[in-house]
py3Dmol code that shows the C-alpha trace and the ligand (Angstrom):
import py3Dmol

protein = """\
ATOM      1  CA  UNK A   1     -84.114 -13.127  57.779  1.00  0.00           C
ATOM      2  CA  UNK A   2     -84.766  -9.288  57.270  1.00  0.00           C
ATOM      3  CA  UNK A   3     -84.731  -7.475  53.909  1.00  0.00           C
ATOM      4  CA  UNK A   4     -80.912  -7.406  53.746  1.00  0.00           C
ATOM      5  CA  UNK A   5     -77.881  -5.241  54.280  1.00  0.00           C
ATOM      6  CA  UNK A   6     -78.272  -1.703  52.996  1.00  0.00           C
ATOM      7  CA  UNK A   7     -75.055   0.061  52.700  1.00  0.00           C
ATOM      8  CA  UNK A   8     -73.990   3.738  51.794  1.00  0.00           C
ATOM      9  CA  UNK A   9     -71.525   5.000  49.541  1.00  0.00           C
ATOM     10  CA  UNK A  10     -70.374   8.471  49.906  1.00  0.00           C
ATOM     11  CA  UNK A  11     -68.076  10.598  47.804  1.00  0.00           C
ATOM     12  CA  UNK A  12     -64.674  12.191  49.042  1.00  0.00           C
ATOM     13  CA  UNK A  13     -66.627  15.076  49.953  1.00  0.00           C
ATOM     14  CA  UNK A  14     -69.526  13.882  50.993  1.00  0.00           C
ATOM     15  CA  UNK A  15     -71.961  15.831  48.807  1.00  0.00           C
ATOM     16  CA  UNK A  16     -73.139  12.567  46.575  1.00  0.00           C
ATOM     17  CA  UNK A  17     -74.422   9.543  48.570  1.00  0.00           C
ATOM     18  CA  UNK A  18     -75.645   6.036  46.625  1.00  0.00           C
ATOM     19  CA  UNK A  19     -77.843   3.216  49.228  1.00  0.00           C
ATOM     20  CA  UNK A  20     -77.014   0.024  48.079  1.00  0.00           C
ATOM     21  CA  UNK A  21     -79.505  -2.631  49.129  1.00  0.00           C
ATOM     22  CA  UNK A  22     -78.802  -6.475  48.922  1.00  0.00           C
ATOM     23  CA  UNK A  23     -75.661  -8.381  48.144  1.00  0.00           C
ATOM     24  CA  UNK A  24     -73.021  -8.366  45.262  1.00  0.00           C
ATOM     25  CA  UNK A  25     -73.275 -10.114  42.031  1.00  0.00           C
ATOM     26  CA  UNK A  26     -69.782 -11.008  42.159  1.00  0.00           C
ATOM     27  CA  UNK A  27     -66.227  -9.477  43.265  1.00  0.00           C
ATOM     28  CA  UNK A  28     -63.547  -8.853  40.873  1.00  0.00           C
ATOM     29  CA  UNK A  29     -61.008  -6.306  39.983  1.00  0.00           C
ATOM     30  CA  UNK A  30     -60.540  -3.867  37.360  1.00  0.00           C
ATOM     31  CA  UNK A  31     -58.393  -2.647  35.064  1.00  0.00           C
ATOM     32  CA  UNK A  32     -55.694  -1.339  37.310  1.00  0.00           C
ATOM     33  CA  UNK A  33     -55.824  -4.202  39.368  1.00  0.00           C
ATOM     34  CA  UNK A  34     -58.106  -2.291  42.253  1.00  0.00           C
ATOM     35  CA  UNK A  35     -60.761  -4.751  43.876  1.00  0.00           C
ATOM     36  CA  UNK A  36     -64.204  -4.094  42.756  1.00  0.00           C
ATOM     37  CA  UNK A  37     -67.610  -5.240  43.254  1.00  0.00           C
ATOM     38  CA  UNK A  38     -70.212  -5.985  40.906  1.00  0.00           C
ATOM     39  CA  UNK A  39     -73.783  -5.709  42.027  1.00  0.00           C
ATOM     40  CA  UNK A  40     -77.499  -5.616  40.187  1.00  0.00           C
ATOM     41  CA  UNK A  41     -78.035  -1.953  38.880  1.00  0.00           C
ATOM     42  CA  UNK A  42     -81.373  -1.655  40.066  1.00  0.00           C
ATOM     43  CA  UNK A  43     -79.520  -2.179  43.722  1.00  0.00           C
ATOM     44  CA  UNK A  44     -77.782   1.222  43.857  1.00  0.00           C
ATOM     45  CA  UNK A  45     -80.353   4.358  44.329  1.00  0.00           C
ATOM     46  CA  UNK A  46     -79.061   7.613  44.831  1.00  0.00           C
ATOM     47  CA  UNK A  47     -79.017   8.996  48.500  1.00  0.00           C
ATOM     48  CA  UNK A  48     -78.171  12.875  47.999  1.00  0.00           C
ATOM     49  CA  UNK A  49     -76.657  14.953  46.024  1.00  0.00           C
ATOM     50  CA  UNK A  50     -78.300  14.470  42.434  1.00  0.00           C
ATOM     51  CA  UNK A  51     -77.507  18.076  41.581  1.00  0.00           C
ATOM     52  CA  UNK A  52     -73.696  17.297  42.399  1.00  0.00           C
ATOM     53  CA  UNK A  53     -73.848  13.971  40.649  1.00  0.00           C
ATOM     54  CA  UNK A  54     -72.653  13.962  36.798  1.00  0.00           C
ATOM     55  CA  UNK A  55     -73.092  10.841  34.660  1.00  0.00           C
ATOM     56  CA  UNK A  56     -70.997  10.731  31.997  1.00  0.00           C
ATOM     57  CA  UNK A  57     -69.928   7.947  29.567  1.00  0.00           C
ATOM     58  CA  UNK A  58     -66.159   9.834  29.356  1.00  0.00           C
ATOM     59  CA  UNK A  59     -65.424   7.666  26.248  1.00  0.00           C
ATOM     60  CA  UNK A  60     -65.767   4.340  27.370  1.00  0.00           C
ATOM     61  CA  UNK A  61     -68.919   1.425  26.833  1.00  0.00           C
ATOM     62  CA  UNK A  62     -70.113   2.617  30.500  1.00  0.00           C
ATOM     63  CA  UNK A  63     -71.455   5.212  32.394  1.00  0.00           C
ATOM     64  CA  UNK A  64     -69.468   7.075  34.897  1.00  0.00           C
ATOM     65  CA  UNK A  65     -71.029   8.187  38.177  1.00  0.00           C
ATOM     66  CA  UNK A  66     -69.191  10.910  39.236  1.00  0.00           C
ATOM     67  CA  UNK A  67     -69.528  14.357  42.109  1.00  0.00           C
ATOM     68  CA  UNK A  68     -69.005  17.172  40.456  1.00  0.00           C
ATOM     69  CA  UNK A  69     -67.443  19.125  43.451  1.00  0.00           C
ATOM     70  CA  UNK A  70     -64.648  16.345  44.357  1.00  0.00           C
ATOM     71  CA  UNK A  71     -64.409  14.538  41.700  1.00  0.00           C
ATOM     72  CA  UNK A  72     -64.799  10.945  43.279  1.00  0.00           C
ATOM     73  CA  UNK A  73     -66.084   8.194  40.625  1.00  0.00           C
ATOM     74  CA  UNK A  74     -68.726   6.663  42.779  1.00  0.00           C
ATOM     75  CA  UNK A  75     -69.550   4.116  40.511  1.00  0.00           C
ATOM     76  CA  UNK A  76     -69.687   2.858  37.124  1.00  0.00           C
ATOM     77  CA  UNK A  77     -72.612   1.382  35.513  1.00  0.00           C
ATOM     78  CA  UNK A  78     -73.238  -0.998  32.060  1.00  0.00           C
ATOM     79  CA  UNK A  79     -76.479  -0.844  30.992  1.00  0.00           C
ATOM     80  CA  UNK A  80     -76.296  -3.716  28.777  1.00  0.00           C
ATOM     81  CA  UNK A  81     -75.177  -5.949  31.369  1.00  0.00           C
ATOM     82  CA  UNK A  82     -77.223  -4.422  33.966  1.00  0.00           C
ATOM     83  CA  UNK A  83     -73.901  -4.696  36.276  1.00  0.00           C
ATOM     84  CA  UNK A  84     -73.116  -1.166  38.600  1.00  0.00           C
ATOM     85  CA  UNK A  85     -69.219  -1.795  39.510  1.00  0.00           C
ATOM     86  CA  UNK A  86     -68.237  -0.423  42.839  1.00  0.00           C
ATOM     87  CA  UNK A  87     -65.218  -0.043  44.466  1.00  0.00           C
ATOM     88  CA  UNK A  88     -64.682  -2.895  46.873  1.00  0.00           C
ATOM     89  CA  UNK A  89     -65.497  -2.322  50.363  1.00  0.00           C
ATOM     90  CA  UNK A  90     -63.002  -4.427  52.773  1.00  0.00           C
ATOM     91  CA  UNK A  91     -65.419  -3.918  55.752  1.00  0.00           C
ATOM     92  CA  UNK A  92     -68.360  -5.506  54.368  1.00  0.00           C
ATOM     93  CA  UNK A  93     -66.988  -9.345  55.321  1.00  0.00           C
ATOM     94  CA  UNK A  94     -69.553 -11.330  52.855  1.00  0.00           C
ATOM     95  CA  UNK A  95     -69.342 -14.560  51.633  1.00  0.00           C
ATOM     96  CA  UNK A  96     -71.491 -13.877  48.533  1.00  0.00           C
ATOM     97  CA  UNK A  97     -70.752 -16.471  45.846  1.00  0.00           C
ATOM     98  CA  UNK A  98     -71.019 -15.926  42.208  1.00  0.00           C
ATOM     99  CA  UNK A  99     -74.061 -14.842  40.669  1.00  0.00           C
ATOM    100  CA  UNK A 100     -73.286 -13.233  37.032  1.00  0.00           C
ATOM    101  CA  UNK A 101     -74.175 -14.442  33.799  1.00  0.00           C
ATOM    102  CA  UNK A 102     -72.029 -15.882  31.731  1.00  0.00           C
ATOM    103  CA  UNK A 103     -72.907 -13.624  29.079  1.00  0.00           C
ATOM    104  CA  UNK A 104     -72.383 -10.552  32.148  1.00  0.00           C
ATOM    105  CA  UNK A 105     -69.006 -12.207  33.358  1.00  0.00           C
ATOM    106  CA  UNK A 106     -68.004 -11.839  28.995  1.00  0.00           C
ATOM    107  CA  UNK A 107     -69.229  -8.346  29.126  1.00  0.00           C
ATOM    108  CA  UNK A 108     -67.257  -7.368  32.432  1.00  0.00           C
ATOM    109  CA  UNK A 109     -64.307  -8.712  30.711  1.00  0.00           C
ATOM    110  CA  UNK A 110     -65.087  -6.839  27.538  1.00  0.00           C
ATOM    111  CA  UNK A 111     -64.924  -3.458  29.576  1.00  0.00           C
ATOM    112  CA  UNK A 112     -61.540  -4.966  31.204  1.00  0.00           C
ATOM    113  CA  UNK A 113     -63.282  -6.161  34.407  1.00  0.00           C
ATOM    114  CA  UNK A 114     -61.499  -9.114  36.004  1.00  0.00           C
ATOM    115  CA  UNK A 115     -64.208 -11.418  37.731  1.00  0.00           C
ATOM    116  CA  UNK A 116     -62.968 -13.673  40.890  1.00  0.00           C
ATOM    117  CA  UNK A 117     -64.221 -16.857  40.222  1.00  0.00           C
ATOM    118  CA  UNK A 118     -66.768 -18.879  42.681  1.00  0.00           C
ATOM    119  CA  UNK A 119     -64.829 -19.246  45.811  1.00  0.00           C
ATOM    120  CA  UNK A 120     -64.035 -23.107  45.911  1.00  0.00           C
ATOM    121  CA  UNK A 121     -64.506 -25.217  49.293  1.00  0.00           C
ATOM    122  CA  UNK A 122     -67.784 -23.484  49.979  1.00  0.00           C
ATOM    123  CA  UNK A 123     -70.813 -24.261  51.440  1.00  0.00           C
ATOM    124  CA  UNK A 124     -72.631 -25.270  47.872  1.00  0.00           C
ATOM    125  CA  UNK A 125     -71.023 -28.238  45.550  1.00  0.00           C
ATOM    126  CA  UNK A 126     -71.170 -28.335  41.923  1.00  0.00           C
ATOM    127  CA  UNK A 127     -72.710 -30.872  40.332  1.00  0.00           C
ATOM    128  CA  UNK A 128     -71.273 -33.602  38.186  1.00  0.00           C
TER     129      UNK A 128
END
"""
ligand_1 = """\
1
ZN
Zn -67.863 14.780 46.236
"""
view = py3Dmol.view(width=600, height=400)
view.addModel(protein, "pdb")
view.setStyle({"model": 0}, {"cartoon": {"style": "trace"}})
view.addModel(ligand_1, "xyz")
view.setStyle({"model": 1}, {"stick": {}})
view.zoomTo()
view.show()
């Protein structure tokens, strides 16, 4: 097996990139419904572009990463669940299964995070 996947983000304009190393915590959607991704914060590191980048809390429990020049959220980020939320990449076909806490899925949902459930007829069976 090698180290992983490493993806990268960009912004609308290009001028803020984020790598993003490993696989998803879970996949979910958010408040409007969008499909989202929910991955370990200390996953996402920041490519280019920290002068552009703005992190901002913009009244919410979370922070906001955000370019400056565009405008694109990029990400958002809860530090107390330790959960970065992405916008769902389509592409990326992986079969990652559900790794959040319960005490993370209760926080997601606290912030107004909706959290797919484990995919059922998979490869692992629950006990019991
Ligand atoms: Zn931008």
């Amino acid at each position: 097996m090698s180290n992983g996947p490493y993806g990268q983000l960009a912004c609308d304009c290009g001028a803020v990139t984020l790598l993003v190393c490993g696989s998803p915590l879970g996949h979910g959607r958010d408040a409007e419904g969008e499909p989202v991704s929910f991955w370990p914060q200390e996953a996402i590191q920041l490519g280019q572009g920290a002068s552009e980048l703005e992190v901002s809390t913009e009244g919410s429990d979370f922070d906001v990463w955000r370019c400056r020049h565009c405008g694109e959220h990029l990400l958002h980020a809860d530090d107390e669940a330790g959960v970065a939320v992405l916008a769902d990449s389509r592409e990326e076909d992986d079969e990652a299964g559900l790794a959040l806490t319960a005490a993370q899925q209760r926080r997601l949902a606290a912030l107004g995070y909706q959290v797919d459930p484990e995919p059922s007829g998979g490869a692992s069976r629950a006990k019991g």
